[in-house]
N, C-alpha and C positions, 0 to 999 in steps of 0.2 A: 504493500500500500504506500511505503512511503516512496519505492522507487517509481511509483505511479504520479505522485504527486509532484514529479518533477514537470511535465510537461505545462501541469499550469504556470508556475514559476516562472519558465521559459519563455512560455508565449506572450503570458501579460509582460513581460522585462522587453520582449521581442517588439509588442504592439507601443507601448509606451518609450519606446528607444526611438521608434520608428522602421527600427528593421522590416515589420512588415506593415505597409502603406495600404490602404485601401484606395480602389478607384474605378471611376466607371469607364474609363478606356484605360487598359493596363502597358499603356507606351512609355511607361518610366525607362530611365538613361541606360541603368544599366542592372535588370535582374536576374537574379541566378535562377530564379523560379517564377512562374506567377501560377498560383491559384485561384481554378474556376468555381465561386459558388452562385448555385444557380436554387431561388428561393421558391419554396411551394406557398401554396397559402396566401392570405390576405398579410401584405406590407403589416399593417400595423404591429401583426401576431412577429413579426420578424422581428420589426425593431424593439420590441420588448421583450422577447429573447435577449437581445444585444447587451439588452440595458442590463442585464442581469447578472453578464462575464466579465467579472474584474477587465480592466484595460481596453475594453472594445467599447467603451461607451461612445467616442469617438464616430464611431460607424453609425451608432445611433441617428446620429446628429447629420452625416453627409445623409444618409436617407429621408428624414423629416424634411431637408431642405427642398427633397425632388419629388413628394408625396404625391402622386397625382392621383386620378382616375384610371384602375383600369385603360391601357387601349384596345378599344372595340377593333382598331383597322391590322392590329395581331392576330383574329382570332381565328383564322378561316386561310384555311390550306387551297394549292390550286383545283385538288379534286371535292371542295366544299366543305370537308370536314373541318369541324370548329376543334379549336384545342384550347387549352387553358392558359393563360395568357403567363408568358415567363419574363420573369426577372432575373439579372445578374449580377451581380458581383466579382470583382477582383481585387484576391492579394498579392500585389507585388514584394515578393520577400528576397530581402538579402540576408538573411538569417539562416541558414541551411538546413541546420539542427531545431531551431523551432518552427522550421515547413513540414519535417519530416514529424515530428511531433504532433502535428495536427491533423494532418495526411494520418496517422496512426491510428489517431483518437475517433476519426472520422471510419477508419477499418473494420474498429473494435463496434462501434455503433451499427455499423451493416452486419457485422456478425449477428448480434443481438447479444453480446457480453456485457455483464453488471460494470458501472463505471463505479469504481473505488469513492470513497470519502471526498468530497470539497471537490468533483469533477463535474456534477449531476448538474451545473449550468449549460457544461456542454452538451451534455445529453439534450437539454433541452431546444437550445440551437438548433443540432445537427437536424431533431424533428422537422424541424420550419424547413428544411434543406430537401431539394430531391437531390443535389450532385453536390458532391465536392472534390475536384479531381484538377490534375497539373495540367494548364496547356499542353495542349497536344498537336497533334496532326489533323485533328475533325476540325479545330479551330484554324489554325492554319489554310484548311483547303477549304472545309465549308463556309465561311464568314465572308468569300470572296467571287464567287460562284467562277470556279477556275475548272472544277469539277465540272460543271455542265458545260462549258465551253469545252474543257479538252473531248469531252463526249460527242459532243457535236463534231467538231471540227476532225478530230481524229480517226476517224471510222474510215477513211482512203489513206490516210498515211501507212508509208512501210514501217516494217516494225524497227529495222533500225537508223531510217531517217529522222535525223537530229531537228527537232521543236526545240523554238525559242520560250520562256517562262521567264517571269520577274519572281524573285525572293526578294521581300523585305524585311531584311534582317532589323535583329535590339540591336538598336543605336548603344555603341559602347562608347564613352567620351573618352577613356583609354587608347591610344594611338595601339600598344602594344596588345592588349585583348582584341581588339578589332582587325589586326590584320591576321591573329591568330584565327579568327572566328572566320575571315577569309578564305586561310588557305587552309582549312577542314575542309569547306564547303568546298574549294575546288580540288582538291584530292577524291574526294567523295566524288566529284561528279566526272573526274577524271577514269577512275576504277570503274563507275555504271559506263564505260564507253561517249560520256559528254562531254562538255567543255564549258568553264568560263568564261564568257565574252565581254560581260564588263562590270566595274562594279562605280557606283557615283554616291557621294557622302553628300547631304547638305545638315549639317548641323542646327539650322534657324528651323527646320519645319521637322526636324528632329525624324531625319529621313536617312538611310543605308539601304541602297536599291542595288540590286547586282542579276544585270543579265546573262540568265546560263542555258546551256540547249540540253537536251537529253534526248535519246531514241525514244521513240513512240511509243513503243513497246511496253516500257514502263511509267509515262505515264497514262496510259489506259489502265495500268494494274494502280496507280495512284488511285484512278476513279471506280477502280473494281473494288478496292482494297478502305479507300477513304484513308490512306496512311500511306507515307514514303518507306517502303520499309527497307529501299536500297541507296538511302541519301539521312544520315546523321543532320538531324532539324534543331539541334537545340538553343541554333543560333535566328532562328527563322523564325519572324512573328506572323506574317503572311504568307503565301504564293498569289501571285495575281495571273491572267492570261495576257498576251502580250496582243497587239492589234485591233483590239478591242475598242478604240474610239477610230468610229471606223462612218461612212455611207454609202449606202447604193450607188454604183455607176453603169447603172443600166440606163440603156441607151433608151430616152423619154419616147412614148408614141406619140403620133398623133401631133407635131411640134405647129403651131400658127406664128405664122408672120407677125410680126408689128408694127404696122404704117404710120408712123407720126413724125411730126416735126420734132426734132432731138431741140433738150434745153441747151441752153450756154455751156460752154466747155467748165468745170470750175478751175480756182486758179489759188495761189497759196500754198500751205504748205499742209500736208496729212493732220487732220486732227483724231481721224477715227479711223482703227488698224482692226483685218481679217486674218485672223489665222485662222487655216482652212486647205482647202486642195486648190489644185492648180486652177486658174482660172481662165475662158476662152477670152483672151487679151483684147483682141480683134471683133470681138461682137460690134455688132453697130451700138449698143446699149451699153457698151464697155468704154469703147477706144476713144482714146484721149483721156478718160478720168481715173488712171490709174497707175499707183507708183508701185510697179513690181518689184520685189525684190527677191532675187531668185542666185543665193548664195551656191546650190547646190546646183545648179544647172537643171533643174529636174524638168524646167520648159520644153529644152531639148528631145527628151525621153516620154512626154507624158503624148500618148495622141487626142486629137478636139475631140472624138467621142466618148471617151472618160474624164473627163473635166465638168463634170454635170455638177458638185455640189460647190465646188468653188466659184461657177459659174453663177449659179440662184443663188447663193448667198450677195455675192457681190452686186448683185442686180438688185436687191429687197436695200445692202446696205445705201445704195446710190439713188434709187429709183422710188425703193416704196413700190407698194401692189401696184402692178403693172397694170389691174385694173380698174384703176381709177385718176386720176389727172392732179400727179404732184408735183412739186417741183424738186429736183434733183440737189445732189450736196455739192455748196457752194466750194466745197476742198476736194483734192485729190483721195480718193480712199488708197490706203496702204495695204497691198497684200504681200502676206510669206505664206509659202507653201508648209504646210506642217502634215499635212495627211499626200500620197499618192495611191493609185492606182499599179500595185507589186503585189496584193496578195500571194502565198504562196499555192502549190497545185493543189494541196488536200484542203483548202477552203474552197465549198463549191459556189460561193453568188460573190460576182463580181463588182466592188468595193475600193471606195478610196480607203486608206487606213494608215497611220502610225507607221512606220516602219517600225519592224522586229529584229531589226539588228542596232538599235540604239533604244534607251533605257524611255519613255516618256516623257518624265519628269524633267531630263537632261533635254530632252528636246525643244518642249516649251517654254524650260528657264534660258536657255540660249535665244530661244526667237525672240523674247523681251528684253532680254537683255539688250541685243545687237538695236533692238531700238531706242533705249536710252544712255548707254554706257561707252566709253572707250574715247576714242579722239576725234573720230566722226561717227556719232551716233546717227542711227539709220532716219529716224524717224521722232527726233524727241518732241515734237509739239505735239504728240499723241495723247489725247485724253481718257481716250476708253479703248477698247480692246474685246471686239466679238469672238467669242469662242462659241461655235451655234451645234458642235457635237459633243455625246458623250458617250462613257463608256456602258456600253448593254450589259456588261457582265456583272457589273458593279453595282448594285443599289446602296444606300445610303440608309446603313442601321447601326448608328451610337459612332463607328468608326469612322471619325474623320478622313477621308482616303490623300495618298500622300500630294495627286495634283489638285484637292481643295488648297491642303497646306499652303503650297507653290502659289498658288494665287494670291491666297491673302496675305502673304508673306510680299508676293512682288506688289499688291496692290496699294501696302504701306512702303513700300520702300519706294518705288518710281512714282506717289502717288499717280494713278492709276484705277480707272474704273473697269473693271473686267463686267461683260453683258455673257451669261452662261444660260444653256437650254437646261431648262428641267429633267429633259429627255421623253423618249416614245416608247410607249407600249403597244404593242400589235397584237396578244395574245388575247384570242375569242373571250367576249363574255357572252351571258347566256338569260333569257326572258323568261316568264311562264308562257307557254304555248298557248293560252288563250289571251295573252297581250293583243288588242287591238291597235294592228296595223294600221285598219284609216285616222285611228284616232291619235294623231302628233303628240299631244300632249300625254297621253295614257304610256304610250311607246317611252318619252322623253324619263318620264318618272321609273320608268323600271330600268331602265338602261342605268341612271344614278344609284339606285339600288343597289343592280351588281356591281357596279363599281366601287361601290362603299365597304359593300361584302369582300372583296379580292386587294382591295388596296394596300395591302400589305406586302402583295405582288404586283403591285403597281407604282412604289416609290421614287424618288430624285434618282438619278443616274450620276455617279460621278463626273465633274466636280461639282455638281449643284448644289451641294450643301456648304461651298466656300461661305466664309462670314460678308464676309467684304465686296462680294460679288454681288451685283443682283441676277437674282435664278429668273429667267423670264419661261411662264407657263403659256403655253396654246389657247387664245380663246376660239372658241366656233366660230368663226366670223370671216369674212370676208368681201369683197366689194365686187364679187362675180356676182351676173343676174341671170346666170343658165342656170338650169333643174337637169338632173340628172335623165336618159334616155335611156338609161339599160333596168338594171332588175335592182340597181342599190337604192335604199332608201337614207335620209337625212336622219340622225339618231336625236339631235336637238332642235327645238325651236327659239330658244331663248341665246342670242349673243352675248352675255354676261355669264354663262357657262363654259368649262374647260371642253377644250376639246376631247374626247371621246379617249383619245392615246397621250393625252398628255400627263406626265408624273405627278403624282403627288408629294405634299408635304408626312412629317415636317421637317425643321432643320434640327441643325446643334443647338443641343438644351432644349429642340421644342419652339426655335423660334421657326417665325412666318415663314414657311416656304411653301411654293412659289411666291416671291414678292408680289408679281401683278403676274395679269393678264396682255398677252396683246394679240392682233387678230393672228390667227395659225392654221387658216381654211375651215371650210366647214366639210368634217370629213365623214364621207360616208361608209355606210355598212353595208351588208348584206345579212339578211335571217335566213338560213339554212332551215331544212323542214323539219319537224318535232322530232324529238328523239327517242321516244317511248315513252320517257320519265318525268313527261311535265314538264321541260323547257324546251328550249329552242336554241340552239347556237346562232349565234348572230361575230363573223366573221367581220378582219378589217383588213379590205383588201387596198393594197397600196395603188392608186394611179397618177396619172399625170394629167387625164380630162378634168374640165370646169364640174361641180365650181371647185374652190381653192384661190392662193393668191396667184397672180398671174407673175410670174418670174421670165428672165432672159434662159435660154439652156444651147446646149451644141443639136444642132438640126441632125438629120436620119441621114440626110446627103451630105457627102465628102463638099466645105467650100459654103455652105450655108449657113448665113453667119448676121440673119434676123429671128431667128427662131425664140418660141416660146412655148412654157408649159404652165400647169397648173399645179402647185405641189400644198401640201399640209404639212403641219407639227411641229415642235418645238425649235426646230432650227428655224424654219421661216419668221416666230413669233421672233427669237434673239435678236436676226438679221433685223427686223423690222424696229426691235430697240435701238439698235445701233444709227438705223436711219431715223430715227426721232433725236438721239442723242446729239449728232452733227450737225439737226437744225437750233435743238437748246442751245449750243453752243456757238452761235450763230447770233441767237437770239439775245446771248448774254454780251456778247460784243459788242452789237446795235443797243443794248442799256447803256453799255458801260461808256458806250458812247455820247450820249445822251445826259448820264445823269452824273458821269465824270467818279468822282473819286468816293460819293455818296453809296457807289455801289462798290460788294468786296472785290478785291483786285482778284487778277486772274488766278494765282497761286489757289484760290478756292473753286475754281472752275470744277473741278471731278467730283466736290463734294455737292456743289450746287446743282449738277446736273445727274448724280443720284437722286437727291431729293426731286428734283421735279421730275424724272421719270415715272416715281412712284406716286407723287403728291394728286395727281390725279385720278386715281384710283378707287373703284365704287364696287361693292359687293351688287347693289341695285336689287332685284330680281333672283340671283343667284342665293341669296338669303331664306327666303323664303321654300325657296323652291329644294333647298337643301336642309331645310328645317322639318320641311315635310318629309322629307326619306327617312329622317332619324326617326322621328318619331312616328313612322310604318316599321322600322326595323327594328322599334321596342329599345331605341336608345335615347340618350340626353340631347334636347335641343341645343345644342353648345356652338358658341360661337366659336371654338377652336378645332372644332369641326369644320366649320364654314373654309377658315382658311386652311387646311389641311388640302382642300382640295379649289380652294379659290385665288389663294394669298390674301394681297390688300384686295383684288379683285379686277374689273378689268379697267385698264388705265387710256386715259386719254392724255397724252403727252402733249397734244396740240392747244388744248386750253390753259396751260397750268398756267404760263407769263402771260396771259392776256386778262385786261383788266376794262372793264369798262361802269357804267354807275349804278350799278345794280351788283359788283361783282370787285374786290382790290384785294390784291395779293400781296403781300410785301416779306423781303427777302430778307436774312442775316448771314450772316459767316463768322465762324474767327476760330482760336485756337486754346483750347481749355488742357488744364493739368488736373491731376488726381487731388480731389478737395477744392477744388474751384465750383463756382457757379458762375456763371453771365444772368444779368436781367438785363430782359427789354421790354420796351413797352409799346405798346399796339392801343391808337388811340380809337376811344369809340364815338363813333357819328351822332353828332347830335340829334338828328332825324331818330332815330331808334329809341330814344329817351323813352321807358314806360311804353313801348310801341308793344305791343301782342301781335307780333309777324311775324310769319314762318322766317328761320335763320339759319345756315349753319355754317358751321367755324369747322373748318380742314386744317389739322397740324400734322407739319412732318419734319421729324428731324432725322439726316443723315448726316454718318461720319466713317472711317477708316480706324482702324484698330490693329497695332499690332499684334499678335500672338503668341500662345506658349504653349504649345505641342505636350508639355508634360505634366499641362494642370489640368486637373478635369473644368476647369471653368472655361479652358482654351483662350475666349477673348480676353485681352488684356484691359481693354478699355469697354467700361460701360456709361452710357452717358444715357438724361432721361429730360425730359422736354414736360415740365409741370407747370399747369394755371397757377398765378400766385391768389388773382383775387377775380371778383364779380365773375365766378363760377355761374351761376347760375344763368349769366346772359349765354354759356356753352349750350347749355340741354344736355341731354339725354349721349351715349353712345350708342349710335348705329351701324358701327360695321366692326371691328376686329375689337376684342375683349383686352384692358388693356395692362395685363398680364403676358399677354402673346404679343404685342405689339413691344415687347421693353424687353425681348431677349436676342435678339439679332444686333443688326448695327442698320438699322431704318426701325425708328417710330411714327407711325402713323395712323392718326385719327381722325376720323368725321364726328361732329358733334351735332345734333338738331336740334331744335326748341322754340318754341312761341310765347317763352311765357315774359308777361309785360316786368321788366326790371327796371325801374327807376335811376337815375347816378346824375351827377354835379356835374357842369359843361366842365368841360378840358378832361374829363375822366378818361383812365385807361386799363385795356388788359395787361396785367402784368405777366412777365413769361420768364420758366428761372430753366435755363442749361446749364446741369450738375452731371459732375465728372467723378468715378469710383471705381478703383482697381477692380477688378473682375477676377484675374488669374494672373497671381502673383502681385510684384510691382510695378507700378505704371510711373514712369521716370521719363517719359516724352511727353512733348503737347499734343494735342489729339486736335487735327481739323475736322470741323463740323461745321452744317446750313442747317437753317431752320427757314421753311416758306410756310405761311400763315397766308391762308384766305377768307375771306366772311363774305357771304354773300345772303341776299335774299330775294325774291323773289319778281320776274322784271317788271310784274305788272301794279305792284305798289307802288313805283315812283318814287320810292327813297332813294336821294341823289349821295349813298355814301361813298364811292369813289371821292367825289368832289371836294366831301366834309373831313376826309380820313387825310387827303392830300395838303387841304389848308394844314393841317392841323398835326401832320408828320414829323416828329421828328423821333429816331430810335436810337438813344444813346446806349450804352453800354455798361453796367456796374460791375466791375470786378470783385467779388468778394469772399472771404473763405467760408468754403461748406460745415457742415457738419457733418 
């Protein structure tokens, strides 16, 4: 008994030393172990367990903070079965002897052996527990879904044709451990007949990636097996699949002309940058507005009939839906080729994608780099940066993936606005077979349904879960007026709904993902006949016929080089940010023009043109209409719900800077530290004094954050946008809960109300931005914007434009927080 009693000892000396950390992403620098517990039962029954074991009160206290609700969008597997919704934990221990100790006790408890004197808290623990076992290989492979792509992809390879794979090794901050942990892994994979190809350290985003190849052979026994059982892993926190941000380069049907007078050439210098596939240079819709940069020659090598996604992207960034009458961007757009057309033989559908002989991560950080860095940087007046693919393999569950890292990491360093797709789902959902067809509406509500049900298999695609990024979601919409001619039916009638294939939220921590909406086609379906069992498969078959947005593409004839298609999904909606972004930035020039040094200088450009990407953004319709599903599938009308599959909702970028007397917006910027606050003041119109008229106030504030990879808090900077006073002239919240709205790096709220509030002339709203470590210490200033608009409705006739403008002035208070 008493040598039994050592392990408590040990553990609590272990947990209270910090030897062993708890955390809910286990990417600590450097552990000798991490342990998986994986919790049964209702949280609460957990954390009172906790409370109970000398030294792990601790634990207690990290779970209280993330108490949430059940996720209903966990519960339901792809073949429908519902499961119980899991929880996890991790301890990362450098403690050896008290891992092995608990690993023990955990043993003795599945035995079903009496635990000795002064142990029986643990016993009571381990109950709450279905698992408690060391990282392994099921984590490794299943957490990344490398497994389902090697499966796919691998079924024509020979068995000993060497595949490329990524391992993402524990970052060891040890020079000398880490090249040790190297040349294991290349020994090992020397011995299975592979090779090492490359390995790339980035220490900020707490990254160790190393490209290795292995015969086919074994890994098909990796997905037979679910375990490497011929490659020593102890250094390996992931395996990823390698090619995997990738698009169709199937040659578009059906391509139309497009007859119109081309706009103005633009002139100036890049402010808004594609990284994408190669692009047809030469289109009529192209040439002249475009500064290629093409380090790698890949122009030479690539032919016009594979250049399809470089090509639509470029046309959405320059043009906007090609079906409707925009006006083009007044700058050159910057393109680098980062995806080609090399797939290897054993992938059967023909795809731009990543090259597999160089690491991702190292790819992307170089293409941005070479635009701001060195002694002629390629492109540095770049303010944003369209990234309109992702990875399919990847979904976004707790694990920050390592080219999220990379972005937010570059996004604070070169300030930088990265625009990223949520990403596409193509995989059938399914109706009740007596869903009526003629009835839009009946059809539109079950369709949300299943999607509600499966969304769990329907999440962000990597990197959409970057902090710093805005994720742009697909809305159904489009500004085609053709109907469909074959046997596909429209699945929605409401354009303030996601597109049908577009990802859901949420992010890191649970904040908003998708930020907004923007148009991403209205993409059709097809319902398949009954199945026997009550539903109906309803397919999504991919085309290039109306409707959809109208895009430039490479024509079917060799030398055709007006051609056009119709595409859907989240890269069009990006693209489509990107071309909204190029005009706010346009937009903010002609102020600054204008209103001189009253407005913030250019150095706030990326954060002010976040904010109004987002700032106009409306649930509308989508509210409702998503409040009803829940509450048919016997869940909480939750507004975190709403954005889970809405974001802020669908955004109108074209209204945000435009102001007129019914309608005034006004902008701030500047630059806060940890323990700061800013006031400002936003004066209120006379006219409205005691007025009972419908009102509402839109706040949004965005900012950049840098990061820390090895806190579970990740963002380093949290900043919060709070009414000081005459709250009540706000009203009510009508669209994101704001809770969910204060976990990301975008807050943003709509407020309504009519109720008559009286105030002294010269009165104002007062507005406080507070700044607060997040993860870790925050020892930079953090740029931020704040745009505020109030408007009411046009047929009152209250001239507040005119009253807010006398009456303008928004000084600044610097003052220390609490």
């Amino acid at each position: 008994m008493q040598r039994l009693g050592t392990p408590l000892r040990r553990l609590t000396e272990a947990f209270e030393a910090g030897r062993l950390a708890a955390a809910e992403d286990p990417a600590a620098l450097e552990p000798e172990q991490v342990l998986v517990l994986e919790i049964a039962g209702e949280i609460d029954e957990f954390i009172g367990a906790i409370g109970n074991v000398p030294g792990l009160e601790f634990l207690a206290e990290e779970f209280e903070e993330d108490k949430v609700e059940p996720d209903e969008f966990a519960a339901v597997d792809k073949d429908g079965r519902r499961h119980p919704y899991r929880r996890e934990l991790f301890l990362v221990a450098s403690d050896h002897t008290a891992w092995q100790q608990l690993l023990s006790l955990w043993r003795r408890f599945e035995r079903g052996e009496p635990f000795p004197q002064g142990l029986a808290p643990f016993r009571h623990l381990f109950e709450r527990l279905r698992v408690l076992r060391a990282w392994d290989d099921r984590d490794r492979l299943e957490r990344t879904g490398v497994l389902r792509i090697w499966e796919q992809e691998l079924t024509n390879a020979l068995d000993d044709e060497l595949v490329p794979f990524e391992a993402e090794l524990w970052l060891r901050r040890d020079q000398q451990r880490r090249s040790a942990a190297l040349e294991e892994l290349r020994a090992g994979l020397r011995v299975a007949g592979g090779e090492l190809v490359q390995s790339f350290v980035n220490e900020q985003i707490g990254y160790h990636g190393v490209l290795g190849r292995a015969p086919a052979r074994l890994l098909r026994d990796a997905v037979a097996r679910h375990e490497m059982r011929w490659l020593k892993t102890d250094s390996v926190r992931f395996f990823h699949a390698v090619g995997q941000i990738a698009a169709s380069t199937e040659v578009p049907l059906e391509p139309e002309s497009l007859v119109r007078q081309p706009p103005p050439l633009p002139a100036g210098a890049p402010r808004i940058a594609l990284l994408d596939g190669v692009p047809l240079a030469n289109h009529a819709l192209l040439a002249g507005r475009l500064v290629v940069d093409d380090p790698d020659d890949w122009d030479a090598t690539t032919p016009a009939a594979r250049r399809v996604h470089g090509t639509t992207m470029a046309s959405l960034v320059i043009h906007g839906d090609l079906g409707g009458e925009h006006p083009a961007l007044s700058t050159p757009l910057y393109t680098r080729a980062i995806l080609r057309a090399d797939a290897p033989t054993w992938v059967r559908d023909a795809r731009e994608e990543l090259p597999r002989d160089q690491l991702g991560v190292d790819i992307v950080q170089q293409a941005v780099a070479r635009l701001f860095e060195g002694e002629t940087p390629a492109a540095p007046g770049v303010r944003a940066i369209v990234l309109a693919v992702g990875d399919a393999a990847l979904q976004f569950d707790r694990f920050v993936s390592p080219l999220a890292r990379l972005l937010d990491w570059l996004s604070f360093r070169h300030n930088v606005l990265f625009l990223v797709a949520a990403g596409n789902h193509l995989d059938p959902l399914s109706v009740p077979e007596d869903t009526g067809i003629e009835d839009p509406g009946e059809l539109q509500h079950e369709m949300l349904c299943d999607m509600q049900r499966s969304a769990a298999l329907r999440r962000l695609l990597s990197p959409a879960e970057s902090v710093n990024a805005l994720t742009v979601g697909a809305a159904h919409s489009d500004q085609s007026s053709q109907t469909p001619a074959d046997d596909r039916v429209e699945p929605f009638i409401s354009s303030d709904l996601p597109s049908v294939i577009s990802a859901l939220g949420s992010g890191v921590g649970r904040a908003v993902k998708p930020d907004f909406l923007l148009p991403g086609g209205r993409q059709l379906v097809r319902l398949e006949p009954p199945d026997g069992d009550g539903r109906r498969l309803v397919t999504i078959p991919p085309s290039t016929r109306a409707p959809g947005v109208r895009v430039a593409a490479p024509g079917t004839e060799p030398g055709t080089l007006a051609a056009t298609v119709h595409a859907t999904g989240t890269s069009v909606a990006t693209a489509l940010g990107g071309y909204h972004a190029g005009h706010l930035l346009d937009t903010l020039a002609s102020l600054r023009t204008l209103h001189g040094e009253s407005l913030p200088g250019e150095d706030f450009d990326v954060v002010l043109t976040k904010a109004a990407l987002v700032h106009g953004a409306r649930w509308d319709a989508a509210h409702g209409l998503l409040d009803q599903v829940q509450q048919d599938l016997g869940r909480k009308r939750a507004r975190e719900a709403v954005a889970r599959v809405a974001g802020y909702g669908h955004a109108n970028p074209e209204r945000v800077l435009v102001c007129d007397e019914h309608r005034v917006t006004l902008i701030a910027a500047g630059r806060i530290t940890d323990g700061e606050a800013h006031d400002y003041q936003f004066p209120l119109p006379p006219s409205l004094n005691a007025r009972a008229e419908h009102r509402r106030v839109t706040l949004t504030l965005a900012w950049l954050t840098p990061i820390n990879p090895f806190h579970r808090g990740y963002r380093r900077a949290a900043l919060t946008l709070d009414p000081l006073g005459f709250k009540d002239i706000l009203g009510d919240r009508a669209d994101a809960d704001m809770y969910g709205a204060r976990r990301g790096t975008v807050q943003h709220e709509v407020l309504e109300g009519r109720r008559a509030v009286p105030y002294a002339p010269g009165s104002a709203l007062e507005l406080a931005v507070s700044a607060r470590a997040g993860a870790g210490t925050l020892d930079v200033s953090i740029p931020y914007a704040v745009i505020v608009t109030l408007e009411v409705p046009q047929g009152v006739g209250l001239p507040i434009y005119e009253e807010i403008r006398q009456a303008l002035r928004v000084p600044v208070a610097v003052r220390a927080g609490r």
